[in-house]
C-alpha positions as CSV (number, residue, x, y, z in Angstrom):
1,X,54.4,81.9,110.3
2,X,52.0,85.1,110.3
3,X,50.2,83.5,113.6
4,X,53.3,83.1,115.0
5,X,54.5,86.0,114.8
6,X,51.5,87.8,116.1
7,X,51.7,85.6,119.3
8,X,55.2,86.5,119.8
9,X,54.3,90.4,119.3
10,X,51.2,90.8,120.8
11,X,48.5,89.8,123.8
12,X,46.1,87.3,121.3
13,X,43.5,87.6,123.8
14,X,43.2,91.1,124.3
15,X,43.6,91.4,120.2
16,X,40.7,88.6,119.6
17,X,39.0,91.2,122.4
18,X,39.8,94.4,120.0
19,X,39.0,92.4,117.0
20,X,35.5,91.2,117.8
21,X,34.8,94.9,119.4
22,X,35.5,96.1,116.3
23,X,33.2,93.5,114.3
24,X,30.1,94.0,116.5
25,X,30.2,97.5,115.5
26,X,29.7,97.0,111.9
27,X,26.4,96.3,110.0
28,X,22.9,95.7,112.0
29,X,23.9,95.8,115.8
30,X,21.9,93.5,118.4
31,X,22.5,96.6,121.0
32,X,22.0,93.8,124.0
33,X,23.9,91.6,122.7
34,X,27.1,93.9,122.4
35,X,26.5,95.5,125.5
36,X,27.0,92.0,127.2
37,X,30.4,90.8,124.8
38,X,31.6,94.6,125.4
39,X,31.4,93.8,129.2
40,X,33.4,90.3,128.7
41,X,36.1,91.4,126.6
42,X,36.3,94.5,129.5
43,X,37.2,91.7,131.9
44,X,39.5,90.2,129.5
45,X,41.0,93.7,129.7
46,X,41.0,94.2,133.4
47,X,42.9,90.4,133.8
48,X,45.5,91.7,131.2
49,X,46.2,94.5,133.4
50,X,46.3,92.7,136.3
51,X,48.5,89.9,135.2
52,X,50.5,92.4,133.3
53,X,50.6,90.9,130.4
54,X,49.9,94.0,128.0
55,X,53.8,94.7,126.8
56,X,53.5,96.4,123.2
57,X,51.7,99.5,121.8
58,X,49.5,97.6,119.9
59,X,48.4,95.9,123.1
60,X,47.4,99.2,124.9
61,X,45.6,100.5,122.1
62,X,43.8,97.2,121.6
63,X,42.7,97.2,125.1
64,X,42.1,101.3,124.8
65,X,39.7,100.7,122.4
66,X,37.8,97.8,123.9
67,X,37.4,100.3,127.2
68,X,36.5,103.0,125.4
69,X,33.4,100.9,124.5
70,X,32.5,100.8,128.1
71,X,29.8,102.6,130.5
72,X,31.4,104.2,133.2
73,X,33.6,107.3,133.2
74,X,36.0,104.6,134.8
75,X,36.4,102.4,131.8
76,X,37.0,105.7,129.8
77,X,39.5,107.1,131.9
78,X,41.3,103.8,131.6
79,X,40.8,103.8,128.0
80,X,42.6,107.3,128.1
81,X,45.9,105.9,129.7
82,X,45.8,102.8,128.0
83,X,46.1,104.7,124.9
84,X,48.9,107.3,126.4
85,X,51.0,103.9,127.2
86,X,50.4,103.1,123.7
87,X,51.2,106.5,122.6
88,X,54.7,106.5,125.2
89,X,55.7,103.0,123.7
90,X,55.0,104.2,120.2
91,X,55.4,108.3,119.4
92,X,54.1,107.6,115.8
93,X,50.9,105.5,116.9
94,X,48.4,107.6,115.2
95,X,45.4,105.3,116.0
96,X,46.4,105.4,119.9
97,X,46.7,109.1,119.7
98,X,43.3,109.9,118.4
99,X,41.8,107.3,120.9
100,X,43.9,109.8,123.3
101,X,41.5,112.5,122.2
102,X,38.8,110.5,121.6
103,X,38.5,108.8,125.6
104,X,39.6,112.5,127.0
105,X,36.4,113.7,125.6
106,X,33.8,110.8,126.5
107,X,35.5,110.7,129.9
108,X,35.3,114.6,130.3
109,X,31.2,114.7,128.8
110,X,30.4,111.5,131.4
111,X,31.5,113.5,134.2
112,X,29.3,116.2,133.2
113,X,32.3,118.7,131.9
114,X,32.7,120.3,128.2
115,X,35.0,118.0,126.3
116,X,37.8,119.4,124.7
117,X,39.2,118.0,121.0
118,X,35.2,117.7,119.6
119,X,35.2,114.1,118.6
120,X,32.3,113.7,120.7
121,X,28.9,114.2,118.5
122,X,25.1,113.6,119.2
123,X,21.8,114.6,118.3
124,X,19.8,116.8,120.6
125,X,16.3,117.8,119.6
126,X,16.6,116.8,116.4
127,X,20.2,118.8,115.6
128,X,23.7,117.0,115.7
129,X,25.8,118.8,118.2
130,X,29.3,118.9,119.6
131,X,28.0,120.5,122.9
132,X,29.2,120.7,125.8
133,X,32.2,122.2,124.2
134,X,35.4,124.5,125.4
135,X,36.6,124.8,121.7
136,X,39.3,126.9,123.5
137,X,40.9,124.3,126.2
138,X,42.8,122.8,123.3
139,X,44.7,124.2,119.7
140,X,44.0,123.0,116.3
141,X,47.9,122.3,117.0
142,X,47.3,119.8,119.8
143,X,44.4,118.5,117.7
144,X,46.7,117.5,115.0
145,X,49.2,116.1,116.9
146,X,46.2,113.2,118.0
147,X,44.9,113.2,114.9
148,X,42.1,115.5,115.3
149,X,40.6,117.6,112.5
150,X,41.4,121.3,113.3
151,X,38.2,122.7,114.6
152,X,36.5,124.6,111.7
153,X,36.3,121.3,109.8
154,X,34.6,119.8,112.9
155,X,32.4,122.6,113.2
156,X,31.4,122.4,109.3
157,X,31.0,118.4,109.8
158,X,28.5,119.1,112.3
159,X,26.8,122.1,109.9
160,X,27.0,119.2,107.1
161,X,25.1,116.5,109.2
162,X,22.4,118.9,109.9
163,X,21.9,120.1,106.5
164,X,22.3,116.1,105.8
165,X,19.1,115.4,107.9
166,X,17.0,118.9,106.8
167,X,17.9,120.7,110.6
C-alpha cells in the first residue's frame, strides 16, 4: 500500500536518485566513487526534466538536492529553481526553502561572487570561514523565511568551529 502510494505521489527514480545521494553522504565516503553516482543520478535528473515527469514538490526538491551535489555553477543554478518550483508548489516546504538558500550561495561563491544567506562554510588556512560574504544583501527576516539561522548565530557557529579545532 505504502509503495503504492509513493509511486502514485512521486517520480521513484528521481527519489531512489535523492535517496542514494543522501546515503553516500553518510559514514566513510569513497570521494571517487560518489563523484561518479552523483554524476548518474544528475542524468537521471536532467531526463526527468526533459521528459517532464517531475509533477510534485517533493520531486523538485528531490531533484534540487541531487543537483546541488554537482560541479558546475550550472547544476547549482538548476538546483536553485528546482527548489523555487518546490517551494511555488508547496509555500510550507521548509527543506526546499533552505536548499533555496543553500544553492543561491554555492552558485553565487562558484561564480566567484560573495554569497548571501552564509550557509556556505570552509576552512582557509587553517580557520573555518563564511567568506566571501555580503552579510548585508539579505535580512535575518529573509533568512528565516528559508530556514536560515539569523546571522549572529552563523557568525558564532563559525567562532565555535574555530575554537572547536584550537584557531
Amino acid at each position: 500500500m505504502i509503495v503504492a502510494l509513493l509511486a502514485a505521489t512521486l517520480n521513484l527514480e528521481v527519489y531512489v536518485a535523492y535517496l542514494n545521494d543522501q546515503a553516500d553522504r553518510t559514514g566513510d565516503i569513497d570521494v571517487p566513487k560518489v563523484l561518479r553516482a552523483d554524476e548518474q543520478r544528475r542524468h537521471i535528473v536532467h531526463l526527468a526534466i526533459e521528459h517532464r515527469t517531475l509533477a510534485t514538490a517533493d520531486d523538485y526538491y528531490h531533484a534540487a538536492m541531487v543537483m546541488q551535489h554537482g560541479t558546475v555553477p550550472a547544476d547549482f543554478a538548476l538546483a536553485r529553481d528546482l527548489a523555487a518550483e518546490a517551494m511555488r508548489r508547496d509555500p510550507s516546504h521548509r527543506q526546499a526553502a533552505w536548499l533555496f538558500a543553500a544553492a543561491t550561495d554555492r552558485y553565487l561563491w562558484r561564480t566567484g561572487k560573495p554569497q548571501i544567506y552564509g550557509t556556505q562554510y570552509k576552512q582557509v588556512d587553517g580557520r573555518w570561514t563564511l567568506e566571501p560574504f555580503d552579510r548585508n544583501a539579505v535580512t535575518d527576516e529573509e533568512r528565516r523565511k528559508h530556514h536560515v539561522d539569523p546571522l549572529a548565530d552563523r557568525l558564532r557557529f563559525i567562532d565555535e568551529l574555530n575554537a572547536k579545532s584550537g584557531r
